[in-house]
N, C-alpha and C positions, 0 to 999 in steps of 0.2 A: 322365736326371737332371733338366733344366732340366725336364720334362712332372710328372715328379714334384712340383718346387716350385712348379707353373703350380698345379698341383689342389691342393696343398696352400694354399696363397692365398688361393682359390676359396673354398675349404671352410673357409678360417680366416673369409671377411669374409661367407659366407651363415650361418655361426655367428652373428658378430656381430650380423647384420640380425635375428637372432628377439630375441634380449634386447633389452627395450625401453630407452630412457632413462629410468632415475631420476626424473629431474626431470620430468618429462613421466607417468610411472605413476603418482606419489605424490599426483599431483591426480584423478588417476581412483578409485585406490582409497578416495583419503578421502573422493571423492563417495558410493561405496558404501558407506563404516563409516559415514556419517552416515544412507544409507539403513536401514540395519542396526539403528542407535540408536534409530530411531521406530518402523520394524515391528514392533521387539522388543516394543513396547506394548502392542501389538495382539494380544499372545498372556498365555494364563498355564501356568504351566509349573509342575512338579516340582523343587527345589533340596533335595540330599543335602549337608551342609555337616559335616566332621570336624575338629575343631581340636585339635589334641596344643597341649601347655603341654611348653616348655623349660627344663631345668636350665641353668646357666651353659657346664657342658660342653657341652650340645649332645642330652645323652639328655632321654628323654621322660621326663614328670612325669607326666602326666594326660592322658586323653584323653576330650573331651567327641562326642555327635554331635546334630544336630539336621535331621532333615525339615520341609519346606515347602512351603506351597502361595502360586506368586507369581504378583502381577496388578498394575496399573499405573492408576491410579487420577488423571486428570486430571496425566498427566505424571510424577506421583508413583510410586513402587516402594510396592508393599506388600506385606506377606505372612502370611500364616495359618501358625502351628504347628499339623503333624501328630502329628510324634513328637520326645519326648527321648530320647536313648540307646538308641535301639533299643523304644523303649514309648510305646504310643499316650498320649495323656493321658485320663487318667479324666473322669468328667462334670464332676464340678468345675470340675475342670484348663480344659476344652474349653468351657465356659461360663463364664469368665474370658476366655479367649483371643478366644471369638466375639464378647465386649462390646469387649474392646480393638479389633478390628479395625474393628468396628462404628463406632468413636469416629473412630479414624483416617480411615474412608472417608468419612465426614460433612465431618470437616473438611478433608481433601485436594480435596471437592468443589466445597466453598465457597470455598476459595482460589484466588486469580489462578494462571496455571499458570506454574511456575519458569521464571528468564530462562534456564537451564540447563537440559535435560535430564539426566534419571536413566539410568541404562542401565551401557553399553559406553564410556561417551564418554571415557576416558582414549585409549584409543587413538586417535580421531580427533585429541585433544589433541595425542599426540603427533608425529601425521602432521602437525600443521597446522604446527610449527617446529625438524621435525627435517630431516636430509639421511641420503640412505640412499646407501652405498657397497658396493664387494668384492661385486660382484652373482655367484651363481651358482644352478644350476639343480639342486633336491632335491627327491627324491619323501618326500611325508609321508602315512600315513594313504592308501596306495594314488594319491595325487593328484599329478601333478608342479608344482611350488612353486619360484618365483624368491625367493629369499635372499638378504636383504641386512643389513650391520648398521646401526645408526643410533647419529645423537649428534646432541644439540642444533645446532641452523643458526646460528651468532654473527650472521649478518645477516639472520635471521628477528624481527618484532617480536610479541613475546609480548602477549596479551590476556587480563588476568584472572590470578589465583595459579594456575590449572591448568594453565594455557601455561608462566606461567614457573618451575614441578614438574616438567613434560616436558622443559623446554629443560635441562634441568640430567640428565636421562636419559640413559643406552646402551642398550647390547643388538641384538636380533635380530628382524628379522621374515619370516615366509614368506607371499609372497604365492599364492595361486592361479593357476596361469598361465592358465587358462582363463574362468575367472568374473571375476576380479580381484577376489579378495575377499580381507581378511585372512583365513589360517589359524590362523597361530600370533603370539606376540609374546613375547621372555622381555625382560623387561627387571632393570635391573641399577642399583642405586643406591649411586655410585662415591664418595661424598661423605657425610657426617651431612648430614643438609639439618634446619636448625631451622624449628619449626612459630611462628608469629608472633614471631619473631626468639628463640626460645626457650624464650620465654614457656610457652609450651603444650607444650614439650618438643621432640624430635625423632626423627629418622624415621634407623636409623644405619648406617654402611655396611656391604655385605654382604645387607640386603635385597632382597630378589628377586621379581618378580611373573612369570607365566607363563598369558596366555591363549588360549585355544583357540576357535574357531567350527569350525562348520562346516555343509555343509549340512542341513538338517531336511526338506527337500521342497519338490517345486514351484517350485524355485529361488532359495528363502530360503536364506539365510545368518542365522545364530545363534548366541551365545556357547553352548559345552557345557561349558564345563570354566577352574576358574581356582586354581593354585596359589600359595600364598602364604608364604614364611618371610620374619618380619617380624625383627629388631631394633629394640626403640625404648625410649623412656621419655617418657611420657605424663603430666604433671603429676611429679607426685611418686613415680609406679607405672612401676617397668619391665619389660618384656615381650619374650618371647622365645617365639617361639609357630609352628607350621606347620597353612597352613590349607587343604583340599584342599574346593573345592567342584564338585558336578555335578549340571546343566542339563537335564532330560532332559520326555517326556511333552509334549512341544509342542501347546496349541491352539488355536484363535482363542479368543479374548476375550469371553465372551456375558454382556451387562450384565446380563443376569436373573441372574445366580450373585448377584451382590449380596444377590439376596431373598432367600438360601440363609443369609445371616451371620445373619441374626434380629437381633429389634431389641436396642436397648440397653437398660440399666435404665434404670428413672423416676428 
């Protein structure tokens, strides 16, 4: 009996020694989702983006779909339409689209590069002033993932409106136990959070975000996938909407594509 509760001890405190410290991962990983944020740059990729439109009930109204071709442009997110609704755009269509891009990368050129990056970056946001708790070990997506949930740090000091948007955040993240990269993140907004004190409307509870990475090769880590049901009302327009977007077709970034947009009009 005492032999039994000897190994059972044993095996509770070598349990313990593999799960790391919280406090101690959460600086590791968010050095990778920052590395994640700028390599993401460096690629251009495929975005499948489906948005249903809500009834008050909760059923679907409309659903729109829109293909994309995305590339990053002196820090800046860009992107080219492929297709509407499942149809290519006609010549027209596609020499409007090529002037507009045209315009954009011109001027995302010429401008100083954002004190902010474009990207992933809510997630590191939210790493940078949350505390993660209720740690367990689940396999996602064939991979085994350390699970924890998160809520804003009260003694974390926020930097910027995007810190103090996270800090006011819950939910979930899984980590990668092996790469340390995030996997997944749902998060959960427990509160109406007003957008410039209302002004601008708000963002209302029961909205939900849910992003996914995961590896693309060669030991990158990459967003693939981000789900979205929003509640809000936005000026005077309110919205109820589920937005399902996917990442896919990963490549480096080759600055000649550029010469491919054709020039703009005189």
């Amino acid at each position: 009996m005492r032999y039994s509760a000897a190994m059972a001890a044993v095996c509770c405190c070598a349990a313990a020694q593999t799960v790391p410290d919280p406090a101690a991962l959460i600086k590791e990983v968010q050095a990778h989702q920052q590395a994640v944020e700028q390599i993401r740059e460096n690629f251009t990729f495929h975005e499948a983006i489906r948005t249903e439109e809500l009834n008050g009930d909760g059923s679907v109204h409309s659903v729109t779909s829109e293909d994309r071709e995305v590339f990053f442009v002196n820090g800046r997110r860009v992107y080219r339409v492929l297709k509407r609704n499942g149809t290519e755009l006609n010549a027209a269509e596609a020499k409007a689209e090529q002037a507009r891009v045209k315009r954009v990368v011109e001027s995302d050129m010429k401008a100083p590069p954002p004190a902010t990056r474009t990207g992933t970056r809510l997630i590191s946001q939210i790493l940078a002033v949350t505390k993660l708790s209720n740690t367990r070990v689940i396999t996602l997506h064939g991979r085994e993932t350390l699970q924890f949930d998160f809520a804003g740090d009260p003694g974390a000091k926020a930097h910027g409106i995007e810190q103090n948007v996270a800090k006011k955040l819950t939910g979930t993240i899984w980590v990668d136990r092996a790469d340390r990269q995030v996997a997944r993140v749902e998060i959960h907004v427990a509160d109406d959070y007003k957008l410039a004190g209302g002004l601008l409307g708000n963002i209302r509870k029961g909205s939900q975000l849910t992003v996914e990475q995961a590896p693309v090769g060669d030991g990158l880590w990459l967003q693939t996938a981000t789900e979205e049901h929003v509640t809000a009302r936005l000026l005077l327009k309110s919205e109820r909407q589920n937005v399902h977007i996917k990442d896919f077709d990963f490549q480096r970034f080759d600055v000649g594509m550029l010469q491919n947009i054709g020039a703009p009009p005189q």
